[in-house]
C-alpha positions, 0 to 999 in steps of 0.5 A: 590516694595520699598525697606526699608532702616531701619527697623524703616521705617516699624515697626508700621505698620509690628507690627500692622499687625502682632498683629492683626492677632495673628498667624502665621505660623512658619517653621523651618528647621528639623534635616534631613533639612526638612521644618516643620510648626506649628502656633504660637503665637508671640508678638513684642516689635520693631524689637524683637519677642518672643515666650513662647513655650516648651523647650522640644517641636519638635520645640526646636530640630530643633532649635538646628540644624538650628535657622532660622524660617520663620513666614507668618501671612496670614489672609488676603491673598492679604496682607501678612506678612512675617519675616524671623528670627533668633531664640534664647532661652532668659535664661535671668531670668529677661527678661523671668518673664517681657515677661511673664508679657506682654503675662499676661497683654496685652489684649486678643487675642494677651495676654494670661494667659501662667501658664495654659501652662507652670505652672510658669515663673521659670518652666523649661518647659517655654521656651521663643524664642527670634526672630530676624529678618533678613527680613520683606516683607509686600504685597500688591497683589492688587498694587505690587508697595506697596509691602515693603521689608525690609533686615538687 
């Protein structure tokens, strides 16, 4: 097991990892505090996520309660990822109709068109979550001696 000093040290490979694979599972924590997963479709800029999703989902009430998530990108079991974040509602107009431009532009499967979703970039029902994370592990089950872990 190493342990990553800067997140710099991990980057390409965490965001090569995590954009191959597209989905991931999210957990967020419940006004009752529960655990609730849901898959998700993040994309990431460096150490920045972001997650076009509805304001008015069930997510955006437990975000409220408790803005940490837990996302597990684990299509090949033996070699999962995993972030640990904090999550954020981006209200900042202009990063909001960027970020919805990257989603638009970046080739599918990791791009998607999101108007059919949200309608528009200034619709109130297009929410963007900003993630931070605090935590980034990346496995190796096969050679436990590979397993990378990185902490803020």
């Amino acid at each position: 097991m190493a342990a990553i000093a800067a997140f710099a040290d991990l980057e390409a490979e965490f965001i090569e990892r995590a954009h191959s694979i597209v989905w991931c599972n999210v957990a967020t924590i419940d006004t009752r505090n529960r655990p609730r997963s849901r898959v998700l479709h993040p994309i990431w800029e460096g150490s920045t996520g972001w997650i076009a999703t509805g304001r008015t989902s069930l997510k955006a009430k437990h975000l409220a309660h408790n803005a940490y998530v837990s996302l597990a990108y684990v299509a090949d079991p033996m070699h999962p990822v995993y972030a640990e974040c904090t999550a954020v509602w981006e209200e900042d107009p202009a990063t909001k109709a960027r970020i919805w431009e990257l989603f638009k532009s970046t080739p599918p499967p990791l791009g998607y068109d999101p108007a059919p979703f949200f309608g528009g970039v200034e619709s109130p029902g297009y929410g963007l979550l900003k993630l931070t994370p605090w935590r980034v592990e990346m496995g190796d089950l096969f050679a436990p001696e590979n397993w990378k872990i990185w902490q803020a």
